[in-house]
C-alpha positions in Angstrom: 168.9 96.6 131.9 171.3 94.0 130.4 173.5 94.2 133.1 171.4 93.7 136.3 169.8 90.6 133.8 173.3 89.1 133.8 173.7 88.9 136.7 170.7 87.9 137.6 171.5 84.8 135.6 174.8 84.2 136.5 174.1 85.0 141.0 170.7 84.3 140.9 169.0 81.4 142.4 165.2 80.3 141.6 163.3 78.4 144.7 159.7 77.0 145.0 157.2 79.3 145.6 158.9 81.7 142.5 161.2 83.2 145.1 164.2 84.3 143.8 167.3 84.7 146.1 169.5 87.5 144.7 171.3 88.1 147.9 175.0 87.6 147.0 174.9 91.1 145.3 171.4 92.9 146.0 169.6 92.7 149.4 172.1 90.8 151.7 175.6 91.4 150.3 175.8 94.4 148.1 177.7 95.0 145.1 177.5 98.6 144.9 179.3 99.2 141.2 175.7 97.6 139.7 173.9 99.3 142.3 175.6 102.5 140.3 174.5 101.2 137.2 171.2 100.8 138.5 171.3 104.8 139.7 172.4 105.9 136.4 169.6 103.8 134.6 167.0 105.6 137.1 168.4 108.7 136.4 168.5 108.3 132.6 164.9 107.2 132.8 163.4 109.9 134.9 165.1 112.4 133.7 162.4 114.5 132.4 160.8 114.8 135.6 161.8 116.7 138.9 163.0 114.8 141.9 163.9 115.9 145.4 162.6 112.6 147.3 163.4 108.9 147.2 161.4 106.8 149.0 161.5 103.2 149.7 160.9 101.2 152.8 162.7 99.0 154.7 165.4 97.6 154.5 166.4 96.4 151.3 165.2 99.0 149.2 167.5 101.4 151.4 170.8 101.0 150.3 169.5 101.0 146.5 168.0 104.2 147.3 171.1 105.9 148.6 173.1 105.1 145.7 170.4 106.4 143.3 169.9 108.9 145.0 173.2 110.8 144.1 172.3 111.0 140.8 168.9 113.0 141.5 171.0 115.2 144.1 167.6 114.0 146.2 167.4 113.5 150.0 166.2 109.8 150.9 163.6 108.6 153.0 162.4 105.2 153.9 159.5 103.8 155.8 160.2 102.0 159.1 158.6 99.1 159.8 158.4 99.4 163.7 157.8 102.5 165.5 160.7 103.2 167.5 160.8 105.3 170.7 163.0 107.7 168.4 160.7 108.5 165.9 158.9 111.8 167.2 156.0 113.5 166.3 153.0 112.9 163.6 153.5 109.6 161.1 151.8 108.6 157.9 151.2 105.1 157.9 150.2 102.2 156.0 149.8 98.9 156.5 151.8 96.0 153.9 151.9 92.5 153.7 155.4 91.1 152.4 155.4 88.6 149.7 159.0 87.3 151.1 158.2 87.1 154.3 154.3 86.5 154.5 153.3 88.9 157.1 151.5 92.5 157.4 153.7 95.4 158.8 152.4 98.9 159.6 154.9 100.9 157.6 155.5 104.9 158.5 157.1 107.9 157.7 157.7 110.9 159.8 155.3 113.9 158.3 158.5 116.2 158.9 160.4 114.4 156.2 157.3 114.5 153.6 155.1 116.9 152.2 153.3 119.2 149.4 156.4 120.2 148.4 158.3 117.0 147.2 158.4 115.4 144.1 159.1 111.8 144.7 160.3 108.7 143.0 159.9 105.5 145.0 162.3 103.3 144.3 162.4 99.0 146.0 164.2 96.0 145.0 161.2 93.8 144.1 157.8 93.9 143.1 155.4 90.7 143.2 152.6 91.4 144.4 152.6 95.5 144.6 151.3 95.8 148.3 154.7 97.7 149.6 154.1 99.7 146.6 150.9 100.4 147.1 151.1 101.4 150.6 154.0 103.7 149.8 151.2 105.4 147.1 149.1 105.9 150.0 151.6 107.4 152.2 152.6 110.0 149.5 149.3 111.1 148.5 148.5 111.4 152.3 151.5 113.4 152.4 150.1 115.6 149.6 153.8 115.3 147.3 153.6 114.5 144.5 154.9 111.2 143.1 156.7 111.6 139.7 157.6 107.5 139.3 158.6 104.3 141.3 161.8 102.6 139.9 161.9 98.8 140.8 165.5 97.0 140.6 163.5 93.4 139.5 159.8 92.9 138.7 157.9 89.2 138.5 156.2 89.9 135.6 154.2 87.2 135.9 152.8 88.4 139.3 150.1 91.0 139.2 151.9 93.9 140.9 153.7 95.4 137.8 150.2 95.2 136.3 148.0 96.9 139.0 150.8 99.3 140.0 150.7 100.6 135.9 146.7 100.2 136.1 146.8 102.8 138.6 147.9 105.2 135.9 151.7 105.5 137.7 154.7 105.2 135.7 156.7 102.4 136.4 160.2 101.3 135.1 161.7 98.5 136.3 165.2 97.6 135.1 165.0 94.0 135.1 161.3 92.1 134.5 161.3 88.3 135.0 158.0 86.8 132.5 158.8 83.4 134.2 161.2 81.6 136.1 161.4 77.7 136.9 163.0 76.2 140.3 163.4 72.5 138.9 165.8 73.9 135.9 166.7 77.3 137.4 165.8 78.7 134.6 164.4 82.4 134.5 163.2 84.2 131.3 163.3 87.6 131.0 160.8 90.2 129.0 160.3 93.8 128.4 
């Protein structure tokens, strides 16, 4: 997607360790007309399948989510990344590590919002690594709903995650995919 790759280039900001700050318009402050883009892109892509879930976890893959989501006409749910004394009743769970923020969460989502019935697209902001991804797999084939696609705002193609995720035989579009990026130049390269 052209656009989210212009801007990406223009807001972006490569560090050491191939992180790449994008949060002047996607997981801090929020510019919501690309986020629309992004939801039409989705949409366009996955329009062959049925969708009546989007799942992401949290928290910046929620507000990407909701804004998809309008386009599907598909309820949203994400996984929490606490238990909170709120959160009643019978959980799937699944444990991810964070490439951002180098730590293991137990992720979970309320069985009442998930189940044999739904057709779900996961949808995040990043992929590196894959573990969210793969722990939100999990959850949904636990769940027994079935999982038509994950959508992924940008993907580090030159991290394994885009790879393992497809190896797993699930259909994966991601709208913008980095093949390198370099923090001494700020340079990032995009492929396809």
């Amino acid at each position: 997607m052209k656009l989210l790759e212009e801007r990406i280039r223009k807001d972006g900001l490569v560090k050491e360790g191939n992180v790449l700050k994008v949060d002047s318009f996607l997981n801090h402050q929020m510019d919501i007309e690309l986020f629309n883009e992004m939801g039409k892109e989705w949409k366009r892509l996955f329009s062959n399948v049925e969708i009546n879930k989007i799942l992401t976890i949290e928290a910046s893959g929620i507000a990407i989510a909701a804004v998809a989501a309008q386009y599907f006409d598909a309820k949203v749910v994400f996984a929490k990344k606490s238990k909170s004394v709120n959160l009643d009743g019978s959980v799937y769970q699944a444990k991810v590590q964070s490439f951002t923020h180098g730590n293991v969460s137990d992720v979970i989502v309320s069985k009442k919002f998930l189940g044999p019935e739904d057709k779900v697209l996961i949808i995040d902001d990043f992929l590196a690594r894959g573990c969210a991804l793969e722990g939100l797999i999990k959850i949904v084939h636990e769940s027994g709903a079935t999982l038509q696609g994950i959508g992924i705002a940008i993907e580090k193609g030159f991290q394994e995650g885009g790879k393992k995720i497809r190896n797993m035989g699930v259909r994966l579009e991601s709208l913008a995919i980095i093949e390198s990026m370099d923090a001494a130049s700020g340079e990032i390269v995009f492929g396809k």
